[in-house]
TIVOMI-358679 format. One line per 5 residues: number of its first residue (from 0); for each residue x, y, z of C-alpha. Coordinates in nm, 2 decimals. Example, Ala and Ser with C-alpha at 12.3 -4.5 7.8 and 13.67 -1.06 7.14 Angstrom:
<dofis>
0> 1.23/-0.45/0.78 | 1.37/-0.11/0.71 $
</dofis>
This chain:
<dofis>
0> -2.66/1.32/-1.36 | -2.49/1.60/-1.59 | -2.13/1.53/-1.75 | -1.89/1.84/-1.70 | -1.73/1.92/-2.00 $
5> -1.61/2.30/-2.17 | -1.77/2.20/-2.47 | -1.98/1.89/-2.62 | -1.83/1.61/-2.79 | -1.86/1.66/-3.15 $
10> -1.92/1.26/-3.31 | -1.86/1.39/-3.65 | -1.48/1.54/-3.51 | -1.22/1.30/-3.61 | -0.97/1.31/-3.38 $
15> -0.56/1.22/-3.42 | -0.55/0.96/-3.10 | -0.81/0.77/-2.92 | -0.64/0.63/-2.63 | -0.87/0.35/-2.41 $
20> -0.77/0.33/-2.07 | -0.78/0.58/-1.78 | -0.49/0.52/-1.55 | -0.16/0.56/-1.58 | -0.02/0.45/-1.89 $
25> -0.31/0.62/-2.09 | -0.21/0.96/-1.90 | 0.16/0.91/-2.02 | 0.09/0.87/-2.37 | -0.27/1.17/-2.31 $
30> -0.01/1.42/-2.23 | 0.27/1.34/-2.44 | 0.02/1.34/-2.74 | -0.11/1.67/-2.62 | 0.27/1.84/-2.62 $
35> 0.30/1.73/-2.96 | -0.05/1.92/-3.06 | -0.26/1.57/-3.17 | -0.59/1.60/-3.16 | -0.65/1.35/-2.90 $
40> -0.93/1.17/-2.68 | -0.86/0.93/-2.37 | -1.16/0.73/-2.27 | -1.21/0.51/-1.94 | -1.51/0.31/-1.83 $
45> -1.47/0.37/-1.50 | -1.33/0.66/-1.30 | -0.97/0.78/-1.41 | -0.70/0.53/-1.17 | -1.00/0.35/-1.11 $
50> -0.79/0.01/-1.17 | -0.43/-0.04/-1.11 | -0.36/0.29/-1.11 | -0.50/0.35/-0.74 | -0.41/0.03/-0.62 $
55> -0.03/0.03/-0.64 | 0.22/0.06/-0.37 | 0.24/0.40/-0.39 | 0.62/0.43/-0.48 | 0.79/0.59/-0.73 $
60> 1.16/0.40/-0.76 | 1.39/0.26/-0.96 | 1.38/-0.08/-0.92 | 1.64/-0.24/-0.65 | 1.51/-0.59/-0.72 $
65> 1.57/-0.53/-1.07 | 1.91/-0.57/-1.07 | 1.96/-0.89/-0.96 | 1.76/-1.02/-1.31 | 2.01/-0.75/-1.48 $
70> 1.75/-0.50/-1.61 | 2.01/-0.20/-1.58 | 1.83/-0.02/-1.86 | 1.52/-0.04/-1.66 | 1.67/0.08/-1.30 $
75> 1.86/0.36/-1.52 | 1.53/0.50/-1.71 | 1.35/0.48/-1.38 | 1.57/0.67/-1.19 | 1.60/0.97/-1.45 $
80> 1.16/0.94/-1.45 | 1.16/0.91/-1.05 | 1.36/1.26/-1.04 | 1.15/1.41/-1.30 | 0.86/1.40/-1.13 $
85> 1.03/1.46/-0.78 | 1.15/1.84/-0.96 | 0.78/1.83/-1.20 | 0.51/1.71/-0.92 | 0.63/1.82/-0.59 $
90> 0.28/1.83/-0.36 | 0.19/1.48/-0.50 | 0.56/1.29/-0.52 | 0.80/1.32/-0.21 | 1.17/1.15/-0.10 $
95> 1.12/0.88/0.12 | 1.38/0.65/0.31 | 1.36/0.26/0.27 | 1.50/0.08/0.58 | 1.66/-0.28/0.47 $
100> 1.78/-0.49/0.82 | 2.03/-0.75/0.75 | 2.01/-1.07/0.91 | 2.24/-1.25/0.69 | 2.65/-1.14/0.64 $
105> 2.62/-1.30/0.26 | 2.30/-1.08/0.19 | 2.49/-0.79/0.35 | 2.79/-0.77/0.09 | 2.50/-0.80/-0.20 $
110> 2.32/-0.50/-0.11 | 2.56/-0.30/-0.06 | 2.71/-0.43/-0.42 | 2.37/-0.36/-0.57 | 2.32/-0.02/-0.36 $
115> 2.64/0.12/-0.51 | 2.51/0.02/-0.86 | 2.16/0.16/-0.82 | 2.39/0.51/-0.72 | 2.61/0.49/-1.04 $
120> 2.30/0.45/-1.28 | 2.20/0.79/-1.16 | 2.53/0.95/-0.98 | 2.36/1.34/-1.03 | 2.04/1.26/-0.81 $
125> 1.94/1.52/-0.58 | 1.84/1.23/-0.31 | 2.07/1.19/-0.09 | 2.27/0.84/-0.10 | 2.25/0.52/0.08 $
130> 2.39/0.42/0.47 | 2.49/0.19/0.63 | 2.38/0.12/1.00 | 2.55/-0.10/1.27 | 2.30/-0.33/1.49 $
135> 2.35/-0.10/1.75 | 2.26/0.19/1.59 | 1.99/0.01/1.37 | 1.82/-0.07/1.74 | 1.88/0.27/1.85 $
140> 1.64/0.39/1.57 | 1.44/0.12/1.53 | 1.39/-0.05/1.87 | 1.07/-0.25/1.75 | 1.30/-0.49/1.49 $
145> 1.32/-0.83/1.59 | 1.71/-0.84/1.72 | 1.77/-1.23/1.68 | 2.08/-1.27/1.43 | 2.01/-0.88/1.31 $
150> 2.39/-0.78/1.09 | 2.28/-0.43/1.09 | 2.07/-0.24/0.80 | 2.12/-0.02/0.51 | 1.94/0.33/0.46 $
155> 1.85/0.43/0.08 | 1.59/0.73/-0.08 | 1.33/0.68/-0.37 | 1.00/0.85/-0.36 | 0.63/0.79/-0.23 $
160> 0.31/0.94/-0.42 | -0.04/0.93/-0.43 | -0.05/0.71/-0.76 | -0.47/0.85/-0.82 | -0.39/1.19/-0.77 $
165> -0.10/1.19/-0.95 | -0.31/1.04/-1.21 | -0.59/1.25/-1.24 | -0.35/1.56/-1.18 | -0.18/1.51/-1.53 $
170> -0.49/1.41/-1.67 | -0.65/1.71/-1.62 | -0.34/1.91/-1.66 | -0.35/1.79/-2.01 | -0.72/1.89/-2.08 $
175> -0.61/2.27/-1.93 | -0.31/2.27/-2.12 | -0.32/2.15/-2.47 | -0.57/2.01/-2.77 | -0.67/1.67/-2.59 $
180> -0.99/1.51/-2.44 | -1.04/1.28/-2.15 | -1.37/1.08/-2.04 | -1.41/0.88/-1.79 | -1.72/0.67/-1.72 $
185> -1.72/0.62/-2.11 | -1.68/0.30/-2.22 | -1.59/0.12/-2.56 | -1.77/-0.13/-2.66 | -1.75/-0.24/-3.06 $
190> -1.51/-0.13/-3.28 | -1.46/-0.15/-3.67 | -1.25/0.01/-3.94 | -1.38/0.24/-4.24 | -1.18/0.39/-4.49 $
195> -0.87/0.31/-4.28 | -1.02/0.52/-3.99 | -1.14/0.35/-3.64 | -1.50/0.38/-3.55 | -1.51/0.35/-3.18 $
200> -1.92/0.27/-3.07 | -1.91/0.37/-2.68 | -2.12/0.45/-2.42 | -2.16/0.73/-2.19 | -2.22/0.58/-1.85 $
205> -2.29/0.96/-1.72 | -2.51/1.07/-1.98 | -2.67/0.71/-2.05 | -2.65/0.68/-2.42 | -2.43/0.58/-2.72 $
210> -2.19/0.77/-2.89 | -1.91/0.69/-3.20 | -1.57/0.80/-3.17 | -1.35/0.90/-3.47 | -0.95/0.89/-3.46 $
215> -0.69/0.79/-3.71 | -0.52/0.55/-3.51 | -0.59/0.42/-3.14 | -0.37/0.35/-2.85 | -0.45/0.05/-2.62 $
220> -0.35/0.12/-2.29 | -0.60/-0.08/-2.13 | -0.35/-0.21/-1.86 | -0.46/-0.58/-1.69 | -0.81/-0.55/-1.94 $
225> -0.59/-0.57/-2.28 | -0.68/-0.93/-2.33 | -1.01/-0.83/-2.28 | -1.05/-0.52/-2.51 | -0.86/-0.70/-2.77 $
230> -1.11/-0.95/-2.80 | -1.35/-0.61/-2.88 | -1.10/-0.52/-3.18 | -1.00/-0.86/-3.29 | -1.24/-1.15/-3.20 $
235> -1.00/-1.38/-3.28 | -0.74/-1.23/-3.08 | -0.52/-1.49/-2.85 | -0.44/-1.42/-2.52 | -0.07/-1.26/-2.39 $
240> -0.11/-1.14/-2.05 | -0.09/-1.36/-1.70 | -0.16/-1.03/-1.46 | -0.08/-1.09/-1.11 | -0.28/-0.97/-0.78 $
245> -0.10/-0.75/-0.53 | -0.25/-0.65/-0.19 | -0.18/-0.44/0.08 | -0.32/-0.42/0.44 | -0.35/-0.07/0.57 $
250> -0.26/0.00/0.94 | -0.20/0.32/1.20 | 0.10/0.50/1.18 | 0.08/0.48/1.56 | 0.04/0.12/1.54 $
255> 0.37/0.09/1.30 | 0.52/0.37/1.39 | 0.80/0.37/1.12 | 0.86/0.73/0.97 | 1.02/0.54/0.63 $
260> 0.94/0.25/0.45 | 1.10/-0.05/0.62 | 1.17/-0.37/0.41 | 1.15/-0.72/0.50 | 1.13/-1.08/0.37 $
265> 0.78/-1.28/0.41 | 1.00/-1.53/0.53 | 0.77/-1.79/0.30 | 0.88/-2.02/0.06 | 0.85/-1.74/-0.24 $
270> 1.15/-1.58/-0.09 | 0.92/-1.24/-0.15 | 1.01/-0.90/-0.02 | 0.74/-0.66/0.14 | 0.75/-0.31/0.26 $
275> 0.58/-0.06/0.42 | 0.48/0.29/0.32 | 0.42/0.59/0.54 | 0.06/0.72/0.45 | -0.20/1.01/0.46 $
280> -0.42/1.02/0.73 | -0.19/0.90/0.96 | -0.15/0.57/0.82 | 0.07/0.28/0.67 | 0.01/0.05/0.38 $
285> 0.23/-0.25/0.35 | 0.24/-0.50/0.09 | 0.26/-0.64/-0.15 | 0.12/-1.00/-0.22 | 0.20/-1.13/-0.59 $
290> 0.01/-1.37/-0.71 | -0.13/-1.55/-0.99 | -0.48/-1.41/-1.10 | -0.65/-1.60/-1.39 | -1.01/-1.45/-1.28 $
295> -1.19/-1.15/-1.36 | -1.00/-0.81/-1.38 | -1.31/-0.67/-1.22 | -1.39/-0.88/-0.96 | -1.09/-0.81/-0.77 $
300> -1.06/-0.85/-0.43 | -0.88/-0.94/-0.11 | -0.89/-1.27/0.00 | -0.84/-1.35/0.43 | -0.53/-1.55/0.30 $
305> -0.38/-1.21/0.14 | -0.39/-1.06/0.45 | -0.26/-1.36/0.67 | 0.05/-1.35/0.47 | 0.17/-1.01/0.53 $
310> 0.06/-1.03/0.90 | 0.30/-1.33/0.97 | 0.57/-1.14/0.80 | 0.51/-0.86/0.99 | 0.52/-1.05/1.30 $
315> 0.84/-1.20/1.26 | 1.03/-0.88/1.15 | 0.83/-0.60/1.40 | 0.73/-0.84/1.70 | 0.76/-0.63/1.94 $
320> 0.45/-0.41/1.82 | 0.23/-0.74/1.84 | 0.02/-0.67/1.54 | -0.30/-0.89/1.46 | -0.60/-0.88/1.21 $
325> -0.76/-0.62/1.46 | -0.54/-0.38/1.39 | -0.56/-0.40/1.00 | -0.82/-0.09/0.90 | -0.85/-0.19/0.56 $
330> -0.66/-0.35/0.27 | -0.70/-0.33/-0.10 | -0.59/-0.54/-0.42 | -0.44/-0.44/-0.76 | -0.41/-0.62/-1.05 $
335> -0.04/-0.57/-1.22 | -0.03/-0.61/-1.58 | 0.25/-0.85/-1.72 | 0.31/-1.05/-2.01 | 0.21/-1.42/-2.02 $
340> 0.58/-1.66/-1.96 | 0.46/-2.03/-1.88 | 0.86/-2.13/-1.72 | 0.89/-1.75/-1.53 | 0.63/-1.72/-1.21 $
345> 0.47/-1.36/-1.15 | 0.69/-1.24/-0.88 | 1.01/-1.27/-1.14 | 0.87/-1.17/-1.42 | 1.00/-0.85/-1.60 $
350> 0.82/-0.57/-1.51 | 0.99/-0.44/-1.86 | 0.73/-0.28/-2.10 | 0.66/-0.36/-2.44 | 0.45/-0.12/-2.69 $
355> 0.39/-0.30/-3.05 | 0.13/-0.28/-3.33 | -0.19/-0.49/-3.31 | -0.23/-0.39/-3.68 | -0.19/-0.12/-3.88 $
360> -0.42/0.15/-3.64 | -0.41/-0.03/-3.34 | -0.07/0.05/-3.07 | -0.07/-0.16/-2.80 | 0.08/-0.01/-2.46 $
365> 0.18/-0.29/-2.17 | 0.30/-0.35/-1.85 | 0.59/-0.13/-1.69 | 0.57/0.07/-1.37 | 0.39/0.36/-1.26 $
370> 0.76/0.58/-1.25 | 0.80/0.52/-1.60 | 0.44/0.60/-1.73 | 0.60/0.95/-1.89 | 0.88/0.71/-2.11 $
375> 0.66/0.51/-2.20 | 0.41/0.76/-2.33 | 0.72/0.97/-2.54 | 0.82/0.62/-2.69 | 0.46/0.55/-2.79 $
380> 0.36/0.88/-2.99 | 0.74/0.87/-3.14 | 0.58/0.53/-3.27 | 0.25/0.73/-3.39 | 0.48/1.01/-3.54 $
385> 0.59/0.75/-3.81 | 0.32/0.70/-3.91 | 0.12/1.05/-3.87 | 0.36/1.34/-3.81 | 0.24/1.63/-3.56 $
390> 0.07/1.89/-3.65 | 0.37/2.16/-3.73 | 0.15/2.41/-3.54 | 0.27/2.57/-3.22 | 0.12/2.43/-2.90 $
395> 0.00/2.74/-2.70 | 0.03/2.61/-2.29 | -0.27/2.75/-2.10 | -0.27/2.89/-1.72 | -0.48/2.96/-1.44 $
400> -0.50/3.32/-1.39 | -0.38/3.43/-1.03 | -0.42/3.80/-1.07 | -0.77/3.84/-0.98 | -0.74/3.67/-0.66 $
405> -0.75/3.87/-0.29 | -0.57/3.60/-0.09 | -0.55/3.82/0.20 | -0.92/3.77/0.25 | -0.85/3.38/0.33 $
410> -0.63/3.26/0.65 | -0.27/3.24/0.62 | -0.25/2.84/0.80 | -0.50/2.74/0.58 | -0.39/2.90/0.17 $
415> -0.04/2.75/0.26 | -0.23/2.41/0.35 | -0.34/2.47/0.02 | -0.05/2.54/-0.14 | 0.11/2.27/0.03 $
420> -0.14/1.97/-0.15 | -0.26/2.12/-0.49 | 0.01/2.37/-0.61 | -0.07/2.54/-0.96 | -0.42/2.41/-0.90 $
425> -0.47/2.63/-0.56 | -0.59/2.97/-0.67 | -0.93/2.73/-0.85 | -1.01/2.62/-0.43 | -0.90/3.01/-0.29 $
430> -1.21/3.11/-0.58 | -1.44/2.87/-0.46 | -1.36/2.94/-0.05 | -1.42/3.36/-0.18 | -1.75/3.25/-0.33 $
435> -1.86/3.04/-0.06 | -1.76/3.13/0.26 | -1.96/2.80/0.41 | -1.70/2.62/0.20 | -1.37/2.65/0.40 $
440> -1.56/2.46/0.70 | -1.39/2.12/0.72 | -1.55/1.81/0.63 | -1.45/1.64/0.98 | -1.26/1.74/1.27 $
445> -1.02/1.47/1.25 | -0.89/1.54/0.89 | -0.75/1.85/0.75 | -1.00/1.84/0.44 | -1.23/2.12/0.34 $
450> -1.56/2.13/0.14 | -1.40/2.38/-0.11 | -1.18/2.09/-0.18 | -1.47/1.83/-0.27 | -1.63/2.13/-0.46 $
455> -1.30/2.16/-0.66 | -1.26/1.81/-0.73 | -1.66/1.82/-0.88 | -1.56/2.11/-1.06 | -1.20/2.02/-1.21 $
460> -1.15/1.72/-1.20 | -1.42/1.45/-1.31 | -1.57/1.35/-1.05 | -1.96/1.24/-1.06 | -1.94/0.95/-0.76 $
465> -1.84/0.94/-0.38 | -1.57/0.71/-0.41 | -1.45/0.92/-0.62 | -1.39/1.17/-0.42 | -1.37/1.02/-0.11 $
470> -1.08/0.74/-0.26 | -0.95/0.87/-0.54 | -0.91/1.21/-0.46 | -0.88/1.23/-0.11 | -0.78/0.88/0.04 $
475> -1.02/0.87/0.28 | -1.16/0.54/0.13 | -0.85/0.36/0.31 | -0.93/0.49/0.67 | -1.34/0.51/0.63 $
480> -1.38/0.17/0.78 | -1.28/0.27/1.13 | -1.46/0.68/1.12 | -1.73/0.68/1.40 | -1.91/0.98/1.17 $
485> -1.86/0.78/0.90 | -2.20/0.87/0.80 | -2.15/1.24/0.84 | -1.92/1.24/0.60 | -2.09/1.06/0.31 $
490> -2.36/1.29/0.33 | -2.17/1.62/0.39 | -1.99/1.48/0.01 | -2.34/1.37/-0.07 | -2.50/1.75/-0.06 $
495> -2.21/1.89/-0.24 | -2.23/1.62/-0.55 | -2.55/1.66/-0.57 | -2.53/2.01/-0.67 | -2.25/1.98/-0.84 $
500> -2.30/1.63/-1.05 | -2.69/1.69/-1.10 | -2.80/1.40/-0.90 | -3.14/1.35/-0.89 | -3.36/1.22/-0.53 $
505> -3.27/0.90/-0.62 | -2.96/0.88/-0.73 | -2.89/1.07/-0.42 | -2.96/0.81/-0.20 | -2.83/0.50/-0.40 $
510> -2.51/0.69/-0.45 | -2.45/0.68/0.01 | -2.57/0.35/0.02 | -2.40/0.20/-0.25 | -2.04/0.41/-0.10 $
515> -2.12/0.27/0.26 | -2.14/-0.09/0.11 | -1.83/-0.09/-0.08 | -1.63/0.06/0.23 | -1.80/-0.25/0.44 $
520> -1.62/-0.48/0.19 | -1.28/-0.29/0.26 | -1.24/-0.51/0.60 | -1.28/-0.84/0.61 | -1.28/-0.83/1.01 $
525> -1.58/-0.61/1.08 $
</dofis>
């Protein structure tokens, strides 16, 4: 296997920034390092939004919740991010209604209380503002709610994403765009300090050998591992986190057929809150769990009790639509990163972030949300700046070049398709589709997804495994379990990778096998 880089890593370069940790809080603080012009190098030992990152909820909000523990500051900061990257990120972050049925007159008053706050924190919002429904109405749209002791229900907007995509997008927008490195299936493994300079000792999982990295100071934004990668700076490091596992089942949008996300209590003892998110591919994802995780950050992974809980929440709320375990494609677990608090359990923890010094090169980056990745990077290299000021060097912003491109040669349906899902990025698949003809064939007749667009992701965008592609990139991964040609498909991504990535014979077929195992262990029912 080859690693696809403009230019080879120099190990004698010593670079402004090393930031460890691929998914979304190392992106915030890679591209807000990059607009500033330092020299910097983001490294991951797995895929980019291999961890968290991928495994969220998929929403880009505010914070209702929030208020009731009186993080105003938080909601507000959210809000202003969640319409930044509505305006900034278009084709990856859309509006999407939350539908919240009352069943209780005290909860009723509340909510709308805490609705007109969460409007006042951000009163210039493009999104429209909340509603209130009668029962009648309520039932009108929603015939499937249970109707026993329903008030009525309030109508609100935030915004859905694909959290990987998103992920990777900036990533590699940063690369494009400014002086900055990212690596992914590169992995730290010692560390150690020479005249007040970090030494970084990795290892190129790609490649298969060791390499040192350089940098003045180092950013950990190692998410859930930071305990963990802590221990590699400072062996006698103590730990601060307590993460907490959230799941998610994923379902048919025909199944659930609710066009916004609907909200609803677990009715359990943890008074909990889930929701549901219209998906790609025809789907929904609802969750989340929160739990108390005290094993390993890798060894994530669903438990039959995970899934039980949100089905019996679901059944009390929807039970008209008689959903069972049957019905459940696939589910997935994420690990969410917050601070250790012995007397606070997980699910009312602050979801606040903190950023501190470790030492004197060391920032530490922690917890937060996914909408607030980009604040959270700008308050980290301000923190940086003190310390090392930015090169006073004007930061020249690179583009693709459109001009050279016929798209008249290419159908109209399928360039606005296009469009439609990569933006700026487009006129890079419209090259590949000119170059190779065979590449505008789909990948399967039941999804709108082209061969151009695997090439692409090979290409521009990091990619050296299936499941990288497959659920990273194109969130197929969450659907794969209950494909007929599931085979077909592997393959068809198989051949291109190959070419692409360098694969060998063997790593040819270890890479399909090893894909078709890990999408077995995506259902615990088949």
């Amino acid at each position: 296997m080859k690693r696809r880089t403009r230019q080879p890593l120099r190990t004698d370069f010593l670079f402004d920034i090393l930031i460890v940790g691929g998914g979304i809080t190392g992106t915030g603080a890679l591209s807000e390092a990059g607009k500033k012009g330092y020299n910097t190098i983001l490294i991951e030992k797995g895929d980019f939004a291999s961890g968290t990152s991928s495994r969220s909820g998929k929403l880009v909000h505010g914070g209702l919740r929030y208020l009731q523990y009186g993080h105003f500051g938080l909601v507000r900061e959210a809000l202003k991010e969640r319409d930044y990257l509505l305006d900034t990120y278009p084709h990856l972050v859309k509006p999407l209604s939350f539908l919240y049925p009352i069943y209780k007159t005290k909860f009723k008053v509340q909510l709308f209380f805490g609705l007109c706050i969460y409007q006042l924190l951000n009163l210039f919002s493009n999104l429209p503002g909340f509603k209130y429904f009668s029962k009648v109405k309520t039932l009108s749209k929603f015939p499937s709610l249970n109707k026993e002791n329903l008030k009525g229900s309030f109508m609100y907007s935030d915004a859905v994403t694909n959290d990987a995509r998103l992920c990777n997008e900036i990533i590699h927008e940063s690369i494009n765009a400014y002086s900055t490195t990212a690596l992914n299936y590169f992995e730290l493994i010692s560390f150690e300090k020479q005249d007040n300079k970090i030494i970084a000792k990795c290892f190129d999982h790609i490649e298969g050998k060791a390499i040192n990295i350089t940098s003045k100071y180092m950013i950990n934004a190692s998410g859930p591992w930071l305990d963990e990668l802590s221990e590699k700076i400072f062996p006698s490091a103590s730990n601060i986190t307590a993460p907490s596992k959230g799941t998610h089942v994923v379902l048919s949008m025909k199944k659930f057929p609710f066009d916004c996300s609907l909200l609803f209590s677990t009715k359990a003892k943890d008074n909990r809150w889930l929701y549901s998110v219209p998906w790609e591919n025809d789907t929904v994802l609802i969750g989340a769990t929160d739990t108390e995780y005290s094993d390993q950050i890798d060894l994530t992974r669903v438990d039959v009790s995970d899934d039980e809980y949100i089905l019996n929440a679901i059944k009390h709320v929807v039970p008209a639509l008689k959903i069972s375990k049957d019905d459940i494609i696939s589910s997935f677990s994420g690990i969410r990163p917050l601070l250790k608090h012995e007397k606070i359990s997980s699910k009312d923890r602050s979801r606040e972030y903190k950023i501190w010094w470790a030492e004197s090169l060391v920032l530490n980056v922690f917890g937060g949300k996914l909408t607030g990745f980009r604040s959270m990077g700008q308050k980290a290299i301000k923190m940086i700046a003190k310390k090392c000021p930015a090169d006073s060097r004007s930061i020249q912003e690179k583009g693709h070049i459109l001009t050279d491109i016929d798209f008249n040669e290419l159908p109209e349906d399928f360039v606005k398709l296009m469009k439609e899902k990569y933006s700026n990025e487009s006129p890079k698949i419209f090259e590949i589709c000119l170059d190779k003809p065979i590449a505008m064939d789909k990948l399967h007749s039941e999804f709108d997804i082209y061969l151009a667009e695997i090439i692409y992701f090979a290409r521009h965008q990091s990619c050296y495994h299936i499941e990288d592609v497959l659920g990273r990139r194109l969130s197929l991964s969450y659907v794969m379990t209950k494909v007929k040609e599931q085979e077909e498909i592997v393959q068809k991504t198989a051949d291109i990778l190959k070419i692409e990535c360098g694969w060998n014979e063997q790593e040819y077929f270890h890479e399909q096998k090893d894909y078709i195992n890990l999408i077995k262990k995506r259902n615990l029912y088949l």
